[in-house]
Every structure is written in structure tokens, then in C-alpha cells.
C-alpha positions as CSV (number, residue, x, y, z in Angstrom):
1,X,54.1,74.3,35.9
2,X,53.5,72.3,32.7
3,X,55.2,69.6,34.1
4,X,53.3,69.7,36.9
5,X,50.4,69.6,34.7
6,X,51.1,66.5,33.2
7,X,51.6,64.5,36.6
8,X,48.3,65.6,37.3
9,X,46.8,64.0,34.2
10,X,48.9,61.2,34.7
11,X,47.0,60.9,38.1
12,X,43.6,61.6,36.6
13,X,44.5,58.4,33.4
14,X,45.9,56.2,36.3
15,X,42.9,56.7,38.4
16,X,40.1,56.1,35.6
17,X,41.6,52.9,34.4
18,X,42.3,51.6,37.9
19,X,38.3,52.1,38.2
20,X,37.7,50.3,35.0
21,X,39.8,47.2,35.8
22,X,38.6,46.9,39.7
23,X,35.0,47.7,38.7
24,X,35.5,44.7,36.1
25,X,37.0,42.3,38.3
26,X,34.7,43.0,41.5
27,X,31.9,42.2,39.6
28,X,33.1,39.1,37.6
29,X,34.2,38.0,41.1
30,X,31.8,34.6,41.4
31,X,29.0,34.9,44.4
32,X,27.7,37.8,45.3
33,X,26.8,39.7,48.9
34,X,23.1,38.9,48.1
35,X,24.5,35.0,47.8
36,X,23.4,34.2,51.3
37,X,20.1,35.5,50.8
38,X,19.6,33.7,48.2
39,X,20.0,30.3,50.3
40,X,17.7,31.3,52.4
41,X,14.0,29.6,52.3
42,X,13.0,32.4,53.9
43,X,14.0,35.3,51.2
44,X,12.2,35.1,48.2
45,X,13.9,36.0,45.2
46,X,11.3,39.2,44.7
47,X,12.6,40.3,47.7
48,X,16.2,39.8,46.7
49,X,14.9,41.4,43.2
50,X,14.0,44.5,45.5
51,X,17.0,44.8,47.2
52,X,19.2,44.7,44.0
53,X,16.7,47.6,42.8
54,X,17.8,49.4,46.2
55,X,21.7,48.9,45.6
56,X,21.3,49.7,41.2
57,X,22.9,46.5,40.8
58,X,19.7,45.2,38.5
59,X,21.0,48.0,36.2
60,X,23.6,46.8,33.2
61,X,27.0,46.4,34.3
62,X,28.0,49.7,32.2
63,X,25.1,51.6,33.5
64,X,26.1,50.7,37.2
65,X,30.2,51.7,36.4
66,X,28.4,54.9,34.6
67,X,26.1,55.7,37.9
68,X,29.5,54.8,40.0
69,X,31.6,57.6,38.3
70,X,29.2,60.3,38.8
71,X,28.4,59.6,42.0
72,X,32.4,59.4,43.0
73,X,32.5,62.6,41.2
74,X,30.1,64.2,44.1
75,X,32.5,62.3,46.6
76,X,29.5,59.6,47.1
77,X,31.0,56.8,47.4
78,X,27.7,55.2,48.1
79,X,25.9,53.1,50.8
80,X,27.5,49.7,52.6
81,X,25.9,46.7,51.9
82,X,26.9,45.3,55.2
83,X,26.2,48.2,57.7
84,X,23.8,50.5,55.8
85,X,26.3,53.6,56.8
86,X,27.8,55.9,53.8
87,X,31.3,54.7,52.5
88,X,32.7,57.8,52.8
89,X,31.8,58.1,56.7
90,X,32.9,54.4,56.9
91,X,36.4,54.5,55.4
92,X,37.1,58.3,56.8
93,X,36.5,57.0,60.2
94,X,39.6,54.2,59.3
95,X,41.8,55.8,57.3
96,X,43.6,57.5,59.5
97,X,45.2,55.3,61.8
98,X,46.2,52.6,58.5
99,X,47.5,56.2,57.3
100,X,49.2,57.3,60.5
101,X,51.1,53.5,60.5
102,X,52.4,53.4,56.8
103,X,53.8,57.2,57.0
104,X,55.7,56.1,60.3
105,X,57.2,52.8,58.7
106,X,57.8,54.6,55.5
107,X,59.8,57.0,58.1
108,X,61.8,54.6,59.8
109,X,62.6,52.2,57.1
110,X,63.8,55.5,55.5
111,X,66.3,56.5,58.1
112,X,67.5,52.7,59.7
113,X,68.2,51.3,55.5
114,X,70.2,54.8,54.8
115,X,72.0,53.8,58.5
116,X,72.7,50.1,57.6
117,X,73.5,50.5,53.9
118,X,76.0,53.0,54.3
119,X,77.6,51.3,57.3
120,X,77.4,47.9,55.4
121,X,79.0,49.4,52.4
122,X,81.7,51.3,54.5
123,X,82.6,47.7,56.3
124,X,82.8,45.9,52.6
125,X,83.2,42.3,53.7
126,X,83.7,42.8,57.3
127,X,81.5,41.2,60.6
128,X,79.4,43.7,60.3
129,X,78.5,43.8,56.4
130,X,77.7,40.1,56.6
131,X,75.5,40.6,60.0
132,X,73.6,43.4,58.4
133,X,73.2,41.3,54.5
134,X,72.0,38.6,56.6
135,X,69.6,40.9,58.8
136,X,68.4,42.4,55.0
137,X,68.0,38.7,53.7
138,X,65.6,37.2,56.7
139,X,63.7,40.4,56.4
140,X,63.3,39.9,52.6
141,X,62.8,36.2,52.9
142,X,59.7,36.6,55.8
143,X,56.8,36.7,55.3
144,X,55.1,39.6,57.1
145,X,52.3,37.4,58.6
146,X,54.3,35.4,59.4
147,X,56.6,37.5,61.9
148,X,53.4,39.2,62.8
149,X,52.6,35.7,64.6
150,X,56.2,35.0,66.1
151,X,56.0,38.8,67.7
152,X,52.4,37.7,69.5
153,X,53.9,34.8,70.9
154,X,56.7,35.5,71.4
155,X,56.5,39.6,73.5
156,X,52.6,39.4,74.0
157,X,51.9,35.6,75.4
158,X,55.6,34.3,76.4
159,X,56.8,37.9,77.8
160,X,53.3,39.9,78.3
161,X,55.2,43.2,77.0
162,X,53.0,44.3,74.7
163,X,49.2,44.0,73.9
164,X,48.1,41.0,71.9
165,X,45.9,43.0,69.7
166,X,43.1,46.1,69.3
167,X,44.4,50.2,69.9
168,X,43.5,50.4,73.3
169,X,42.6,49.0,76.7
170,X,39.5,48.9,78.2
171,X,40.1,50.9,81.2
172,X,41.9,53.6,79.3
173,X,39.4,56.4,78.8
174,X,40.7,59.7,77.4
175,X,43.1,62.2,78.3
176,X,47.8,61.6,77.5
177,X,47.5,58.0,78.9
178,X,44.8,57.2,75.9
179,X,47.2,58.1,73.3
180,X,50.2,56.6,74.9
181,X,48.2,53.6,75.0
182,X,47.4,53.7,71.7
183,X,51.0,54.2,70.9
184,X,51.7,51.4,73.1
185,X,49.2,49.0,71.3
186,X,51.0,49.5,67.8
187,X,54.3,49.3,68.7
188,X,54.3,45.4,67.4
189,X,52.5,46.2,64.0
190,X,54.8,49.5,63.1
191,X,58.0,47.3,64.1
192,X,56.8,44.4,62.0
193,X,56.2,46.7,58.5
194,X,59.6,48.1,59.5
195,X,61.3,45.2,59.4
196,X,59.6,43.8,56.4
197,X,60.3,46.5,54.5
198,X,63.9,46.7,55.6
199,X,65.8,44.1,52.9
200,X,65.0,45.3,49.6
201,X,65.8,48.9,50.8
202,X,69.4,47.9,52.4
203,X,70.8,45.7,49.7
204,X,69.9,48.7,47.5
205,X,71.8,51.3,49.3
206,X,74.3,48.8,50.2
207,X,74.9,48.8,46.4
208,X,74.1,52.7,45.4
209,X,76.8,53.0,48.3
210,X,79.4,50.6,46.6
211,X,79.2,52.2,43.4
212,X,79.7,55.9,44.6
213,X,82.8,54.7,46.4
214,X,84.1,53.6,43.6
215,X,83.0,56.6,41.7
216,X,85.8,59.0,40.2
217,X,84.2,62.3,42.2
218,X,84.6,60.1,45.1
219,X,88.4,59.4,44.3
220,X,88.5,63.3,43.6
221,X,87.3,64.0,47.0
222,X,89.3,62.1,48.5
223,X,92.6,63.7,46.4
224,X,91.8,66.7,47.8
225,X,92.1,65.8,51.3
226,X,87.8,65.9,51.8
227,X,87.2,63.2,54.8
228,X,84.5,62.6,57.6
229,X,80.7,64.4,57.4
230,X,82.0,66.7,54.6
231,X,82.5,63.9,52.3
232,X,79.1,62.0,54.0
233,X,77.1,65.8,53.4
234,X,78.5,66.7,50.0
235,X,79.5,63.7,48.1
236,X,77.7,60.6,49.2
237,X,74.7,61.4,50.5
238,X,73.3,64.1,48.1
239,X,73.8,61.1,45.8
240,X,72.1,58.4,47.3
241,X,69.3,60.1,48.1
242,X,67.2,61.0,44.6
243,X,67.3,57.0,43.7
244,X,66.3,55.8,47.5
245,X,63.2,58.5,46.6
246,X,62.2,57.1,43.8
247,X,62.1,53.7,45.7
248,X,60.5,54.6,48.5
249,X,57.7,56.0,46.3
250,X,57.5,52.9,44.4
251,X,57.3,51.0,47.7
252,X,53.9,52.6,48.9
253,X,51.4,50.1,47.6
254,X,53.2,47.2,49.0
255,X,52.9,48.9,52.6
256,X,49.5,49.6,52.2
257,X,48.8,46.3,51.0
258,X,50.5,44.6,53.5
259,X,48.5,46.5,56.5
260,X,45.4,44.6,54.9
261,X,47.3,42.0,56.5
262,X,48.5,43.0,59.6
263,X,45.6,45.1,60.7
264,X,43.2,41.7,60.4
265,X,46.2,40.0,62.6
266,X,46.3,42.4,65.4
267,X,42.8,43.3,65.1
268,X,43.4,47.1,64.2
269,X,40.1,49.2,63.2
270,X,42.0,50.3,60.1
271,X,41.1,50.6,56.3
272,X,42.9,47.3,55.7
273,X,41.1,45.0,58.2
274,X,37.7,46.7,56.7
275,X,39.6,46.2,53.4
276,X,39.5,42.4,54.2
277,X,35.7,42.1,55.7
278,X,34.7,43.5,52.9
279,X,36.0,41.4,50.1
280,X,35.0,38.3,52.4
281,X,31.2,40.1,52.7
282,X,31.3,40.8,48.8
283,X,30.7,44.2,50.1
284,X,31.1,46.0,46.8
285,X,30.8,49.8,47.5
286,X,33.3,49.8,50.5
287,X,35.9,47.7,48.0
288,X,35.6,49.8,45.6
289,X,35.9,53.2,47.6
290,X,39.3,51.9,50.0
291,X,40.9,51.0,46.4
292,X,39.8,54.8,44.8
293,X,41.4,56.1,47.4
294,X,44.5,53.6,48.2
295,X,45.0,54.3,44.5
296,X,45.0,58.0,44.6
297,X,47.4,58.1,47.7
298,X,49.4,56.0,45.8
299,X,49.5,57.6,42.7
300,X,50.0,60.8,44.9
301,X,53.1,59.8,46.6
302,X,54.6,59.1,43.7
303,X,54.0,62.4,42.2
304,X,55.7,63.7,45.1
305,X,58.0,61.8,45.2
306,X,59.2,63.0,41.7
307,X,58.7,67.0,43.1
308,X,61.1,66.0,45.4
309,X,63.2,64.8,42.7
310,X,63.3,68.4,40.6
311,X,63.6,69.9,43.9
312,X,66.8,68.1,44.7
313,X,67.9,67.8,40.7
314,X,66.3,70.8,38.5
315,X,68.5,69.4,35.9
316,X,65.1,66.9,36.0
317,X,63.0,69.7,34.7
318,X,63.8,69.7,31.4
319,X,64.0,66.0,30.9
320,X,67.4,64.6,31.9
């Protein structure tokens, strides 16, 4: 309990000084959304005065952040400059699809970098431990937009497999076929966040592998006559898994980051794409609310991440 206690004000540290720095660095950002206004002949600058008066932002920059945390602590995250809707209606209504997408990558990269570490490992210097270090190496090396572009071309122009971008056709309505579509038009985005998170995460159970091989309990195991699943259930994987945890946790903020990306590239309504209007509009209440709560999901799943960890280890309890 206590130490669950102390992750939560962990969380609670992690989230006010996340505030402080992206509250600081919005705001010292140079133009602003009322920028174009100001350019305009038309707009006078007491109109522009009144508008900043609408939006608090003729208020001291400590008196906004001040007005900010009390409204977040209501769950107001405030109005859009852009659109004039709520934040909280805006980014609820595209969180989760950007959600749905990083939970299934996080998923399969799980399973397929456990599959090809441990078979790289087990063929040490073999055809198929160099196919699979070179597989991890392009997918470490590539840049995700980049492959996000070759995939268009390549199965959505050259081929016509897949859609070229959006979550749905236009003469799919409702019903099974509007979700299979929808499953249909992300196919291309999920595989590319798969494969981009691949190479890290094989190279390092590649290695965790190679180390518990060579292990003594592994010898042990083997001394005793221990060979197939039971050695894969109670000596190799049970070891692996606490340190591919940890890294999967760590890995959260680069696959949310990267659907900023990929979401503007296939033209997915998610929280990334609005993510990237919005720093482009100077939008500052919707940037500030999709990075509150990419932080706390963040900062969440890695406080899971470690439950997981006592769960599997209660030796971690008390410290060690």
C-alpha cells in the first residue's frame, strides 16, 4: 500500500512539473494564434485586446498558469481557440482511436520481439540470427515517416490493397462492415508503429536471451535433464520477461509521439493529427490538454508497468 502510495505521488510531482515546463515553453513559443489577426487591416488591435480578455491571456503569465490549474482541477480544460468547442469534448472525441492504435502496437511488438529474440538467440550466428539482426537494424534505422510513405505507394497506389488514408469509406455506413472497415483502413498505420518499434526491442531480448543461456541456472537445468517448453516456461522466460516490462513501459511516449506523425500522414482523426493542427494554429488550450493527458497515460503505464513487476517479483517490495 505505501508503496503504492508513493507511485501515486510520484504521478502527481511528475504531472505538476510537466505543466510548469509545457506551460513555459507554449507561451515563450514566438507568434501567437491571435498573430494573423493581428495582420489583418481589418482587426483592430481593441478588438484583438477583446479577444485576449475572452481567452485570460491579457492576464500575467503566472495568473494565466494559476487560472489553468484550477480549472484542470474541475476537469476544464478550457475553450479552443480554433473551433470554439470545449477541450475536453474535443480531445475525448480523439482519444480513443490514437489509444486503441498504441495499445495494439504495444501488443504486437510485445509478442513478435519475444518471438524473434528468442529465436535469434537460440540460432547464435546462424541464417536466421543474421536475417532477423538485420530485420531489427532497418527497423531501428527508418524513420517511421518515412516507411509510412513507402507503404502508401507502394500497397495503396502501386497494388490498391489498402486505403490511402482516413478510417472509413464513404459508402460504409454502420452496422459489422463499418468496423471491419475501420479495421481495414488502419491496417497500414498499426503495421508501420509495429515495425518501427520492433529493433530496439529484438536486439534487447536477443541479448537478455544470450545472457540467460549462458547463465549457471541455465547450465543447471540443463544438468538435470530439463529440455523443450519446460525449460522455455520455467527458466527462460519468467526471466526475460520483468526487464522487457520495464522497457515496454519506457517505450510509451515514443509511440504516442510517433502517432502525432503518422496520424497527420494517413489522415487519421486522432489526438496526434489534432496534436499537430494545433501547435501549427498556436492553439494553446488543446496543446496543453493532449500533453496533460499524454503525460498522465504515460506516467500511468509506467506505474503499471512496475505493479506488474512486484506482481511477478515481490522480492521488489521491499526494495531489491
Amino acid at each position: 500500500m505505501l508503496k503504492l502510495l508513493k507511485k501515486l505521488f510520484y504521478l502527481l510531482f511528475m504531472l505538476v512539473l510537466i505543466s510548469i515546463i509545457s506551460f513555459l515553453a507554449i507561451h515563450s513559443a514566438p507568434n501567437s494564434f491571435f498573430g494573423a489577426g493581428e495582420l489583418n487591416p481589418n482587426m483592430t488591435k481593441e478588438a484583438i485586446e477583446q479577444l485576449k480578455a475572452v481567452y485570460g491571456l491579457d492576464k500575467s503569465l503566472s495568473q494565466q498558469y494559476i487560472d489553468w490549474i484550477i480549472n484542470i482541477l474541475s476537469l476544464n480544460f478550457g475553450i479552443s481557440f480554433v473551433s470554439g468547442q470545449d477541450v475536453s469534448t474535443e480531445i475525448l472525441k480523439r482519444l480513443p482511436i490514437t489509444l486503441s492504435m498504441n495499445l495494439i502496437s504495444l501488443i504486437l511488438v510485445f509478442i513478435i520481439s519475444i518471438y524473434l529474440g528468442i529465436k535469434s538467440a537460440l540460432s547464435f550466428e546462424k541464417k536466421s540470427d543474421y536475417l532477423i539482426r538485420q530485420l531489427s537494424l532497418v527497423s531501428f534505422s527508418m524513420p517511421s515517416f518515412y516507411l509510412a510513405l513507402l507503404c502508401i505507394m507502394f500497397f495503396s497506389v502501386y497494388l490498391g490493397v489498402f486505403p490511402i488514408a482516413g478510417l472509413h469509406s464513404l459508402e460504409v455506413k454502420d452496422g459489422l462492415s463499418y468496423y471491419v472497415d475501420m479495421g481495414w483502413h488502419l491496417v497500414l498505420p498499426i503495421s508501420v508503429m509495429v515495425f518501427g518499434g520492433l529493433g530496439s526491442m529484438v536486439i534487447y531480448v536477443r541479448s537478455l536471451t544470450l545472457e540467460i543461456l549462458k547463465s549457471d541456472y541455465y547450465y543447471f537445468a540443463l544438468s538435470r535433464g530439463i529440455t523443450g517448453k519446460k525449460l522455455f516456461r520455467y527458466y527462460l522466460f519468467p526471466n526475460l520477461l520483468p526487464p522487457i516490462i520495464t522497457l515496454l513501459g519506457l517505450s510509451l511516449p515514443a509511440l504516442i509521439g510517433g502517432s502525432v506523425i503518422l496520424e497527420s500522414i494517413f489522415g487519421i482523426d486522432g489526438m496526434g493529427q489534432l496534436f499537430f493542427m494545433s501547435a501549427l494554429s498556436r492553439d494553446y488550450p488543446i496543446i496543453m490538454g493532449i500533453l496533460m493527458i499524454t503525460s498522465f497515460l504515460t506516467l500511468l503505464g509506467n506505474i503499471v508497468a512496475d505493479l506488474i513487476l512486484i506482481r511477478l517479483n515481490p522480492y521488489m517490495k521491499n526494495g531489491y
